[in-house]
C-alpha positions as CSV (number, residue, x, y, z in Angstrom):
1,X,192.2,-36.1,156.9
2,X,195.9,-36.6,155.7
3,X,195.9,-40.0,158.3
4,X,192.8,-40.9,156.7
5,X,193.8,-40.8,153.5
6,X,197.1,-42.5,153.7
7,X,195.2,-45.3,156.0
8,X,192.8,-45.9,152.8
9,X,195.6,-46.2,150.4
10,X,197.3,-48.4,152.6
11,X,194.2,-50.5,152.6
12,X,193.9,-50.3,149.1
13,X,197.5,-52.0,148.6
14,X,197.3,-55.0,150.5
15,X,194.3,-54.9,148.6
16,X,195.7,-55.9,144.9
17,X,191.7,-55.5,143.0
18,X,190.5,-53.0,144.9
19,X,193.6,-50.9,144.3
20,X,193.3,-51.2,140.9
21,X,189.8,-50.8,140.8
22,X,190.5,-47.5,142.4
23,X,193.3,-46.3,140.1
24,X,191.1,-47.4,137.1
25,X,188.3,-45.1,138.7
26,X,190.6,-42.2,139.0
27,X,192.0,-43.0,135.1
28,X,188.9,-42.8,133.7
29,X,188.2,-39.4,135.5
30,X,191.4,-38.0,134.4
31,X,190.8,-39.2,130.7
32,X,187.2,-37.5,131.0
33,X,188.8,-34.8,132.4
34,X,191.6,-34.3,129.2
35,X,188.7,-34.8,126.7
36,X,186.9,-31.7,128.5
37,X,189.5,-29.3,128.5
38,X,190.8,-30.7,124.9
39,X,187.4,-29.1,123.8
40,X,188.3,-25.7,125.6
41,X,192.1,-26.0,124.5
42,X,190.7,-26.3,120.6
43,X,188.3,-23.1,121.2
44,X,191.0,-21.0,122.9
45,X,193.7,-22.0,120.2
46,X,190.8,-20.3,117.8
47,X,190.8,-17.5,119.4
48,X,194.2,-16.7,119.5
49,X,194.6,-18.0,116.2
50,X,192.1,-14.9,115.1
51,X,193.7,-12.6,117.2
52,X,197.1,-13.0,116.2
53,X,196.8,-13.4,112.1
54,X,194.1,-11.1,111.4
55,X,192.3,-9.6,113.8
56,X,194.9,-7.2,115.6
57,X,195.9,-4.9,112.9
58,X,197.8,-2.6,115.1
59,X,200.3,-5.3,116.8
60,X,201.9,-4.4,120.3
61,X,203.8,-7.1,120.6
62,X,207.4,-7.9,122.1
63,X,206.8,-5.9,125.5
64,X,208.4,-7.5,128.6
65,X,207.2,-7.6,132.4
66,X,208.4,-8.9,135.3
67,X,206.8,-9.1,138.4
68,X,206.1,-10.8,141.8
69,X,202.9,-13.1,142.7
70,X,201.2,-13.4,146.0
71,X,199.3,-17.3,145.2
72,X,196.2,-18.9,147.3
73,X,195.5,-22.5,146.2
74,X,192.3,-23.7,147.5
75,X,192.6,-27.0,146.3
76,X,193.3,-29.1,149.0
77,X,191.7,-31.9,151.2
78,X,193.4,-30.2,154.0
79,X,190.8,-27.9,155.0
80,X,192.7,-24.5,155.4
81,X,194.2,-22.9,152.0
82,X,197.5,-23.2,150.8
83,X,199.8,-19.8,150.7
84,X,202.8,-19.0,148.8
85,X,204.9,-16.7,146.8
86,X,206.7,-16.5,143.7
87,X,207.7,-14.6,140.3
88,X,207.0,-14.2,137.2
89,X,207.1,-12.5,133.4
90,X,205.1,-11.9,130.8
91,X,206.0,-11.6,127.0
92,X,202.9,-9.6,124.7
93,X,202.2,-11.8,121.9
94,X,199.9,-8.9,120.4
95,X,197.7,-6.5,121.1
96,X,195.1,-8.8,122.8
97,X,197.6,-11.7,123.3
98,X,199.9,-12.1,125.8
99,X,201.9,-15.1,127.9
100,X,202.4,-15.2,131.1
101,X,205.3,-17.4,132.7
102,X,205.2,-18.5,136.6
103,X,207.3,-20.2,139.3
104,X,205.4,-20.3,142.9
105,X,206.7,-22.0,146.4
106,X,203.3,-22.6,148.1
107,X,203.2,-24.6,151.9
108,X,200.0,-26.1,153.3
109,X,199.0,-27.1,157.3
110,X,197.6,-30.5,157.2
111,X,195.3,-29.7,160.5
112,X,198.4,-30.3,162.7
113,X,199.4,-33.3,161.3
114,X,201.9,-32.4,159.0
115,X,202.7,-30.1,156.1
116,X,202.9,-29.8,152.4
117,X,205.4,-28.1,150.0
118,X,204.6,-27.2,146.4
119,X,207.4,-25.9,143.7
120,X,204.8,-24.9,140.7
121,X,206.1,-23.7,137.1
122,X,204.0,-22.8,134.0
123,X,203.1,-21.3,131.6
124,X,199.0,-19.0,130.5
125,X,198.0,-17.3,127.0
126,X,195.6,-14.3,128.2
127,X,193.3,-13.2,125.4
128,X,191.8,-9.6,126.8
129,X,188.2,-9.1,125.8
130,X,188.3,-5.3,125.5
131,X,189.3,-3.9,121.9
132,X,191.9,-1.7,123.9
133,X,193.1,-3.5,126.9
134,X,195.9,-1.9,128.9
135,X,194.5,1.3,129.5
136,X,195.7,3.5,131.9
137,X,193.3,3.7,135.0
138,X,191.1,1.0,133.4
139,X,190.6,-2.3,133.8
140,X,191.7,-5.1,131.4
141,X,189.5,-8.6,131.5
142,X,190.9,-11.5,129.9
143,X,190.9,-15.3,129.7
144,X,193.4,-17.4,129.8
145,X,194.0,-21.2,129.4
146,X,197.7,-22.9,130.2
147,X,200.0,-25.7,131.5
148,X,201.8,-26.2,134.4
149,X,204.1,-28.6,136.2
150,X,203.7,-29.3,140.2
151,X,206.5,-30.8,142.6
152,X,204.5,-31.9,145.8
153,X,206.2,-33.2,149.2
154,X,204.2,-34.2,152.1
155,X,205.9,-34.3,155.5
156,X,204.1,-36.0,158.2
157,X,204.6,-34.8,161.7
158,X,203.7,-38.1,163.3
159,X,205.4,-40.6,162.0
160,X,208.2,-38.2,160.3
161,X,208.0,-40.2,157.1
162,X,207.3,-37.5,153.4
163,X,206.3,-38.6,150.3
164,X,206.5,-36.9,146.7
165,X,205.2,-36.8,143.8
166,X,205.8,-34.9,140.2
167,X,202.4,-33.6,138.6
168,X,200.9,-32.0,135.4
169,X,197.4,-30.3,135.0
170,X,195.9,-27.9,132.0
171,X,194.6,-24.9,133.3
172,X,191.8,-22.3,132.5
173,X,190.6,-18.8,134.1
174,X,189.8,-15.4,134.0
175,X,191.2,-12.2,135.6
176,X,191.8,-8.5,135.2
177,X,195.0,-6.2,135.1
178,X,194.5,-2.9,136.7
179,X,197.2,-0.6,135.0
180,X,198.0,2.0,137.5
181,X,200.8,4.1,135.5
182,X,202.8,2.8,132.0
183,X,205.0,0.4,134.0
184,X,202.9,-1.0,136.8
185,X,199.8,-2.7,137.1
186,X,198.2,-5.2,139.6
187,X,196.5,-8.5,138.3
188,X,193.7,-10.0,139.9
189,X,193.3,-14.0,138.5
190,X,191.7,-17.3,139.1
191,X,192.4,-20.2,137.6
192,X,191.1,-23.7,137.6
């Protein structure tokens, strides 16, 4: 997949139109893309917005956490999932707001061909659904919409040649704490 890919983009460069073509495809996409999740951004902004000036008359907010992540990222063309590690902390905003702040080292096998390194930082707002979220022995649902910053590196095994690349994406999802005691809980979340 990896060869294929980097065969096509070669292609595409000694190519001059059809490489444009291609990178005008893949604008368009991402501007379609940034419109969509404008419209989510504006209705998730609302809802904080109501939560934090009106709506949460008993305010929790200032706790801190700190905690360790086990991460899966399923989004890759390499056809096995990527794995990694990392920390994080979260600062409550409120009692149905909180923020959630992230650093992740996450490798990918490219079938045998090579391998992929990601260094991912960022940032979520979680907006729990349940009038009294952090329970003890309950669950707490919540969405949450953020932004986060990627630092890829491919190494290739064949030809021992890498490339990198610096990204940014907007992200949206759902998940659940489960607070076992006061001062632990496990976290179950997908994003997108």
């Amino acid at each position: 997949n990896t060869t294929n890919t980097l065969e096509t983009e070669m292609r595409l460069k000694r190519h001059p139109r059809r490489y444009i073509a291609r990178l005008w495809n893949n604008l368009n996409l991402s501007i379609f893309v940034l419109s969509y999740m404008r419209s989510i951004y504006k209705i998730f902004v609302a809802l904080f917005a109501l939560s934090a000036f009106g709506l949460d008359a008993q305010t929790e907010g200032g706790q801190f956490s700190l905690g360790v992540r086990n991460t899966t990222s399923l989004f890759t063309d390499a056809g096995s999932p990527g794995t990694g590690f990392g920390g994080q902390f979260r600062i409550r905003m409120g009692k149905r707001v909180n923020t959630d702040w992230f650093a992740d080292y996450i490798t990918t096998d490219l079938s045998g061909l090579g391998y992929r390194r990601d260094g991912h930082i960022g940032w979520s707002v979680l907006f729990y659904l349940t009038k009294e979220p952090l329970r003890l022995k309950k669950l707490s649902p919540f969405v949450a919409a953020g932004h986060c910053f990627d630092y890829t590196k491919v190494y290739s095994l064949t030809d021992a040649k890498t490339k990198d690349r610096w990204s940014s994406a907007v992200q949206m999802g759902i998940g659940s704490h489960y607070n076992a005691t006061e001062r632990f809980d496990v976290t179950l979340m997908a994003q997108y």
